[in-house]
Backbone atoms as SQL, in Angstrom:
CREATE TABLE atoms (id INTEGER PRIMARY KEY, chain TEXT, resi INTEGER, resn TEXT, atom TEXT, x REAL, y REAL, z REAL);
INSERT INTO atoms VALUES
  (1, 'A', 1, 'UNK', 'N', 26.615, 13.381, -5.721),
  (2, 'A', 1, 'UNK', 'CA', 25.502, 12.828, -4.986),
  (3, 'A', 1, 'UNK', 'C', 24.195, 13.226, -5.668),
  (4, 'A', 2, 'UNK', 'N', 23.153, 12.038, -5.959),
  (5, 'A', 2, 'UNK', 'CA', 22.039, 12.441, -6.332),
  (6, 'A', 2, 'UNK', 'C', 20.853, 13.198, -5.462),
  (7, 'A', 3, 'UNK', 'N', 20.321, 14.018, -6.095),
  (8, 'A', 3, 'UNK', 'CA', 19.200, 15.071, -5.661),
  (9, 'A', 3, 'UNK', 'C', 18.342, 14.556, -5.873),
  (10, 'A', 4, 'UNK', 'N', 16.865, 14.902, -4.855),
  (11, 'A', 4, 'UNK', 'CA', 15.636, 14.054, -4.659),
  (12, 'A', 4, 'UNK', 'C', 15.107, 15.238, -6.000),
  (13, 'A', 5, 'UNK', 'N', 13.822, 14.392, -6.630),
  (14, 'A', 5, 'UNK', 'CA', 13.126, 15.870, -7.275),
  (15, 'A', 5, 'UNK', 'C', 12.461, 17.073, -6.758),
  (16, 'A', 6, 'UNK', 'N', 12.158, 17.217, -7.629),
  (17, 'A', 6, 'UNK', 'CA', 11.482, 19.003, -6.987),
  (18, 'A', 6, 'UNK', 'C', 9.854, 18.108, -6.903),
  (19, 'A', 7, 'UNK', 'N', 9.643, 19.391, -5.214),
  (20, 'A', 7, 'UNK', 'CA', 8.202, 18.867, -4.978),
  (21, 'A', 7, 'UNK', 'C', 7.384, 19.189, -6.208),
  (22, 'A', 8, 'UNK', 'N', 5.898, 18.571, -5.551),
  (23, 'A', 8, 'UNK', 'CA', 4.834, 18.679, -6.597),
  (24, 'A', 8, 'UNK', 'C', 5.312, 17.646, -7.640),
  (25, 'A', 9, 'UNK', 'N', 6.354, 16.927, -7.377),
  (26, 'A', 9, 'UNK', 'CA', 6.022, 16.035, -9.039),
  (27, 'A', 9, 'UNK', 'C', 4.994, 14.780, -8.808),
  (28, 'A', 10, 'UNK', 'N', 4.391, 14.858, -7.747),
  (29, 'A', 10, 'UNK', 'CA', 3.131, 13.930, -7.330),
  (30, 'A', 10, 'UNK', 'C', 4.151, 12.600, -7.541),
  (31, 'A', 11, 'UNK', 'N', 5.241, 12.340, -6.699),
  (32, 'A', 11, 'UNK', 'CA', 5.524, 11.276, -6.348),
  (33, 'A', 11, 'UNK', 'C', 5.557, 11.045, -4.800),
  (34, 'A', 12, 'UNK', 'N', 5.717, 9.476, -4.614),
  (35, 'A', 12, 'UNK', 'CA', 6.023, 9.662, -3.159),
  (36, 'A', 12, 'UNK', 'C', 7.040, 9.449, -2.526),
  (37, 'A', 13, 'UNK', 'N', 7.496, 9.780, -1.788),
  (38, 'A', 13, 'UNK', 'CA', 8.511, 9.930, -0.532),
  (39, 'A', 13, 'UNK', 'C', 8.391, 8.848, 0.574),
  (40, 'A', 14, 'UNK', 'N', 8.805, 7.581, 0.697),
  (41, 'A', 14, 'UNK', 'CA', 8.310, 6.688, 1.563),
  (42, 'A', 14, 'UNK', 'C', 7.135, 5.905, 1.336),
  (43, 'A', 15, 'UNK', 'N', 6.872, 5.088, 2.834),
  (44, 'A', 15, 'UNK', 'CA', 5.609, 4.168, 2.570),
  (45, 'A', 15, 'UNK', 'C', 4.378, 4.991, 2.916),
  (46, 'A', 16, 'UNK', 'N', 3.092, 4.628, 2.892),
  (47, 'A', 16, 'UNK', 'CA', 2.344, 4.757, 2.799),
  (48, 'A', 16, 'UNK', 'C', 1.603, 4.927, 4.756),
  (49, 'A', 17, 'UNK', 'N', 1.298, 5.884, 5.251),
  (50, 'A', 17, 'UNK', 'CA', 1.155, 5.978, 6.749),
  (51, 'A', 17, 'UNK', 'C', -0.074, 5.326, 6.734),
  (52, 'A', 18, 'UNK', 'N', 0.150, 4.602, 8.009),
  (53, 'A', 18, 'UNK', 'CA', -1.239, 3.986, 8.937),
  (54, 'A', 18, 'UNK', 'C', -1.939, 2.936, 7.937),
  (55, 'A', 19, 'UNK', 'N', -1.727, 2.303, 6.929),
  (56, 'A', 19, 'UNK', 'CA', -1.764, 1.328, 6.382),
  (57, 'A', 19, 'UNK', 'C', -1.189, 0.481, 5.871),
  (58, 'A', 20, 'UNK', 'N', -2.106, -1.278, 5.936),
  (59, 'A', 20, 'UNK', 'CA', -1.045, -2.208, 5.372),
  (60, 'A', 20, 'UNK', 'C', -1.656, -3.014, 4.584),
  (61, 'A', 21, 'UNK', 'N', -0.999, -4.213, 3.830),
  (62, 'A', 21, 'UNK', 'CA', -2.128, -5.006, 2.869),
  (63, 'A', 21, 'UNK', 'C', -1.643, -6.365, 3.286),
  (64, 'A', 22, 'UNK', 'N', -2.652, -6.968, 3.002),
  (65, 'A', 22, 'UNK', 'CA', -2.438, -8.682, 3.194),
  (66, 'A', 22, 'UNK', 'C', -2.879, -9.643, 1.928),
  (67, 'A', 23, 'UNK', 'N', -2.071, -10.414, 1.948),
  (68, 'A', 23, 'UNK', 'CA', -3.289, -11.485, 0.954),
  (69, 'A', 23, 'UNK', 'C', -4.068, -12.070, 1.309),
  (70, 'A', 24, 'UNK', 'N', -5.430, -12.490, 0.481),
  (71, 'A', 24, 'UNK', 'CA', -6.294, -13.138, 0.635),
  (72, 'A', 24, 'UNK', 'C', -6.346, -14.428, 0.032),
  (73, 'A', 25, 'UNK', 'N', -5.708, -15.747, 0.716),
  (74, 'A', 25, 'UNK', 'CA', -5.881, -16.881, 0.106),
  (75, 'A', 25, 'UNK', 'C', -6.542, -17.908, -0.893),
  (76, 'A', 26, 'UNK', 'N', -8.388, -16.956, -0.596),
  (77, 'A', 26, 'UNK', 'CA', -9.054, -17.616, -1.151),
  (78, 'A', 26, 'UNK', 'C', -9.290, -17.161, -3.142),
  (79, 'A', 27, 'UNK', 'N', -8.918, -15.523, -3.143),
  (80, 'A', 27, 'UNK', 'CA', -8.884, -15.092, -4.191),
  (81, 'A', 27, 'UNK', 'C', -7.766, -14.394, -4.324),
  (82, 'A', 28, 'UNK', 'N', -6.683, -14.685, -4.013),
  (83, 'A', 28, 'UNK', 'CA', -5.102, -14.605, -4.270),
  (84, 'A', 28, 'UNK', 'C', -5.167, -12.703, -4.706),
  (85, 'A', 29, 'UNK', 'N', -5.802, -11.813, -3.989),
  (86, 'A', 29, 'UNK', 'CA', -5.909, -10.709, -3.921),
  (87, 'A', 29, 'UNK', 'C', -4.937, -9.637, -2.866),
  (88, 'A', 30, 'UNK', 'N', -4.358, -8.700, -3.221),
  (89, 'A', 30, 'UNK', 'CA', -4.526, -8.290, -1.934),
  (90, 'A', 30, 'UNK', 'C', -5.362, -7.139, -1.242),
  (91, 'A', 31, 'UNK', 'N', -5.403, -7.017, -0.137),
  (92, 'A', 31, 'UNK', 'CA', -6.525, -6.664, 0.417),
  (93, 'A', 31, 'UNK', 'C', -5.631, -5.380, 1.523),
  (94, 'A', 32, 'UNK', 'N', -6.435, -3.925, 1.406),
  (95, 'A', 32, 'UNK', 'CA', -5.425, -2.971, 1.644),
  (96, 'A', 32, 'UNK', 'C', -6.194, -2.740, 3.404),
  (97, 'A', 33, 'UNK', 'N', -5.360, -2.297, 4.713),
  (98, 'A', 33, 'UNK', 'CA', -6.320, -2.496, 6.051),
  (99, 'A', 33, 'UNK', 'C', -6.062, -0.996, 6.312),
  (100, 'A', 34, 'UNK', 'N', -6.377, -0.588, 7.246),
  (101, 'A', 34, 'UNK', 'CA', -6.499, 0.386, 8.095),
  (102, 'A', 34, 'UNK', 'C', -5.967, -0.305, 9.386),
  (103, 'A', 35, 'UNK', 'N', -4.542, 0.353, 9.372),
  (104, 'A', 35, 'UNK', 'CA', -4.098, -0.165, 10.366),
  (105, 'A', 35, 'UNK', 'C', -4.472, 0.246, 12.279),
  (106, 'A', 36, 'UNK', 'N', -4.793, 1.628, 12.313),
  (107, 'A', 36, 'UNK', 'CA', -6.140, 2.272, 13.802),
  (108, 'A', 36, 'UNK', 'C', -7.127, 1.167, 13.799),
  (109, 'A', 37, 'UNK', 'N', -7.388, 0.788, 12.821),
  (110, 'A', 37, 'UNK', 'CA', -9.281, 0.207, 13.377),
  (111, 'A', 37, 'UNK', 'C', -9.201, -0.948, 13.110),
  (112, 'A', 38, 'UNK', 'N', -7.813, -1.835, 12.223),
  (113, 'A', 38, 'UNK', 'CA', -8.183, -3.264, 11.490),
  (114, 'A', 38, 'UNK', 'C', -9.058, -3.446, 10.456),
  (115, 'A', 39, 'UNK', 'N', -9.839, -1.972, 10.189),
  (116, 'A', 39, 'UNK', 'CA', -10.791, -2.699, 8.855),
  (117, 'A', 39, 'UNK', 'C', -10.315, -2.911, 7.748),
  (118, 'A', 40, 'UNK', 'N', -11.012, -3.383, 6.638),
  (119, 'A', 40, 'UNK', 'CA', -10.764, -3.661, 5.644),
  (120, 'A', 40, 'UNK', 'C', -11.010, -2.500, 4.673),
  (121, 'A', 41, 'UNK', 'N', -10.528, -2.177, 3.898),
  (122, 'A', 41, 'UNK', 'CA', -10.741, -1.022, 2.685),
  (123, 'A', 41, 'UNK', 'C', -10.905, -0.877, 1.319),
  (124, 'A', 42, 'UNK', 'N', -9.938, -1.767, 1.119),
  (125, 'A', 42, 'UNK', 'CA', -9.977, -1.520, -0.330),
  (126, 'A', 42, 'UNK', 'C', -9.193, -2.986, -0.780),
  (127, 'A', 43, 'UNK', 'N', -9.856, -3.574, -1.975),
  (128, 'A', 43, 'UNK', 'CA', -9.027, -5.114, -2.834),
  (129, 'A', 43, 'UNK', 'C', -8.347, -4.127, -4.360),
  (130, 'A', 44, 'UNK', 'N', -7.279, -4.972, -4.153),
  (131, 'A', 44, 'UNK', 'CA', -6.843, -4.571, -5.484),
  (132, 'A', 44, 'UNK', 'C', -6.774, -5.680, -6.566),
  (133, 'A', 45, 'UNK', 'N', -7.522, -5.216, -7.502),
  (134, 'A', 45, 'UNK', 'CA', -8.902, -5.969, -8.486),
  (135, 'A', 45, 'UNK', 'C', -7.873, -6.207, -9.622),
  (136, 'A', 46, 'UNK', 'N', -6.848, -5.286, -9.940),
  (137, 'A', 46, 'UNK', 'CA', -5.923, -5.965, -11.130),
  (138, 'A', 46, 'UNK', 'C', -4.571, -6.908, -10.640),
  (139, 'A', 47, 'UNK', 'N', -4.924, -7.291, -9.408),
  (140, 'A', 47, 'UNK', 'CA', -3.351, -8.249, -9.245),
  (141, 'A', 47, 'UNK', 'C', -2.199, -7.393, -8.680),
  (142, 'A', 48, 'UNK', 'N', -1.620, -7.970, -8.184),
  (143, 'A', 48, 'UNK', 'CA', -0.303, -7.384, -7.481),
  (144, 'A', 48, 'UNK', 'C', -0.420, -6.703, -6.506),
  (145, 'A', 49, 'UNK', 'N', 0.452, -6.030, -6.016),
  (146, 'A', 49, 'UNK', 'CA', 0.339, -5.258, -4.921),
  (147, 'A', 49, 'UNK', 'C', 0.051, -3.953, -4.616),
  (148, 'A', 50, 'UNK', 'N', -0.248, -3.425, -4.010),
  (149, 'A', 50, 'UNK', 'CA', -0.812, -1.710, -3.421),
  (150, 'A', 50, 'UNK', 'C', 0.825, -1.295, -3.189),
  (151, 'A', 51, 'UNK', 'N', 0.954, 0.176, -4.075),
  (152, 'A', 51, 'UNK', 'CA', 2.808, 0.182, -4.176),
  (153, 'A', 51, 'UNK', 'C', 2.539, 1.385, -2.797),
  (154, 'A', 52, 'UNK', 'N', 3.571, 1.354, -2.337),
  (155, 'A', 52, 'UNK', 'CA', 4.105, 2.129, -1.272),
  (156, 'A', 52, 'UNK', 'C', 3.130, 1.438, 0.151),
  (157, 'A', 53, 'UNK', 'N', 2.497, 0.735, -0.002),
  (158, 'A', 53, 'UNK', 'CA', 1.978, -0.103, 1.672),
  (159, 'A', 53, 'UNK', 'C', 2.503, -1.047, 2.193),
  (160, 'A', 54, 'UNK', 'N', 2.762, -1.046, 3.239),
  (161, 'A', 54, 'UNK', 'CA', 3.770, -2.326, 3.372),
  (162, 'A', 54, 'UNK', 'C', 2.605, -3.571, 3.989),
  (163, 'A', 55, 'UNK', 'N', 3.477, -4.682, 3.814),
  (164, 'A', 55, 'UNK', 'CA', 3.103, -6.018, 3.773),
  (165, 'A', 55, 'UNK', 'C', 2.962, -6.283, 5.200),
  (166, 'A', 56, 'UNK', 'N', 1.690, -7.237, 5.458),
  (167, 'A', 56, 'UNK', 'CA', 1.292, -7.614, 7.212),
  (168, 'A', 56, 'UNK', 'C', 2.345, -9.353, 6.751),
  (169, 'A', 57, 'UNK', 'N', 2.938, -9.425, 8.301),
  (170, 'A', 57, 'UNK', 'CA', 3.412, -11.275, 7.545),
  (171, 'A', 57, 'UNK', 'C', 2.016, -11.958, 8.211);
């Protein structure tokens, strides 16, 4: 059976808490939320997706 690594190797363990990302239709971006308040936070400017956040449908 495989073994997780040893902490500290600055990876992560799961998704990403209390946030999610959506696309933005008009500039095919996605766009990362704060899922407590609904705001908006952060676009991710090179394409693709924000890794470990999960997807709003």
């Amino acid at each position: 059976m495989a073994k997780n690594p040893p902490t500290g190797d600055n990876a992560r363990k799961g998704a990403v808490k209390k946030r999610s990302q959506v696309l933005n239709p008009k500039t095919k971006l996605y766009v990362k939320r704060d899922a407590e308040t609904g705001r908006f936070m952060d676009v991710k400017t090179t394409g693709g997706k924000f890794k470990g956040v999960r997807k709003e449908k």
